[in-house]
Structure formats: C-alpha cells, structure tokens
C-alpha positions in Angstrom: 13.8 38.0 -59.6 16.4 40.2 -60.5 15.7 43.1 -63.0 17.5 43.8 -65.9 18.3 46.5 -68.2 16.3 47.4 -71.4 17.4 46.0 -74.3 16.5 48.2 -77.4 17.4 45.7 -80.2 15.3 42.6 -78.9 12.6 45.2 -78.4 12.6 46.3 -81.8 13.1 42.7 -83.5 10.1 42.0 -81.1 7.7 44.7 -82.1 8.5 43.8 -85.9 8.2 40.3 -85.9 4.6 40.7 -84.2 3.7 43.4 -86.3 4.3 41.0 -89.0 2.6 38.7 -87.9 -0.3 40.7 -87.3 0.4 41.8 -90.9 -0.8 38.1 -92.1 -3.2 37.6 -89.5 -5.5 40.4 -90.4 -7.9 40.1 -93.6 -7.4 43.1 -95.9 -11.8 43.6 -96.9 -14.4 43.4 -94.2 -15.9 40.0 -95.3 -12.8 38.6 -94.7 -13.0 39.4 -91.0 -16.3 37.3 -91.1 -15.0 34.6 -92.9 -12.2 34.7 -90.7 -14.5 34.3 -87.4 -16.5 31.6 -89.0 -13.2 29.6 -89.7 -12.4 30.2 -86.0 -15.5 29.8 -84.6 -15.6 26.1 -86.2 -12.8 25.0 -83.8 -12.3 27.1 -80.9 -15.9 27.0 -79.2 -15.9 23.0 -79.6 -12.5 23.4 -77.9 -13.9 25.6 -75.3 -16.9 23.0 -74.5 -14.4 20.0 -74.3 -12.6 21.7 -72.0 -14.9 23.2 -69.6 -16.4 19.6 -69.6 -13.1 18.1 -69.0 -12.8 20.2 -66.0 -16.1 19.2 -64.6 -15.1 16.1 -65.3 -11.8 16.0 -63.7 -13.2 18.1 -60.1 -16.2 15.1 -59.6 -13.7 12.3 -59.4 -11.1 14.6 -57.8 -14.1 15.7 -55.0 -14.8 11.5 -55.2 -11.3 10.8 -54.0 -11.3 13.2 -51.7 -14.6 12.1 -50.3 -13.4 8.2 -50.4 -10.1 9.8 -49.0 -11.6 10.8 -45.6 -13.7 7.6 -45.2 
C-alpha cells in the first residue's frame, strides 16, 4: 500500500464532524448517562447473546461437515 501525504483539510472536516457528533451523543446531566446505558443496554447485550449463539451455532455444523467431510 502506497502512503500518501497528509491532508490538513479532510483532517479538520474529520475531527469536527466527530466532535459533533460526540456533541449529540453525550447527555448534558449525569442521570442522562444512566438513562442512556439503560436504553443501550436493552438492545446491545440481546444482540451480543444472539451472536455469540449464532457463532456456536454456525462452528457445530461447520465441525459436522467437516467431520462428515473426511468419512
């Protein structure tokens, strides 16, 4: 991959926009940093399960294949 030079003005436009955006995704008062984990917390760890069980999922039938595979 071949390295290019720095460019300043995507950089800034870059820093801003996320700083923005960080801007409207931090609460202002310290309850609203719990109510803003509780709101997360109702979605991403039901996410996190389905997917850790989709993987364990997915590795027993790909072991089973493989297993059938060399028969």
């Amino acid at each position: 991959m071949k390295t290019h030079r720095f460019d300043p003005i995507s950089f800034i436009f870059g820093l801003g926009l996320t700083l923005l955006g960080l801007v409207f995704l931090i609460p202002a008062t310290p309850t609203g940093v719990i109510a803003l984990l509780s709101r997360v917390g109702a979605w991403v760890w039901p996410a996190v399960l389905l997917a850790i069980g989709a993987a364990i999922v997915f590795s027993a039938v790909a072991a089973g294949r493989h297993e059938n595979a060399d028969s």
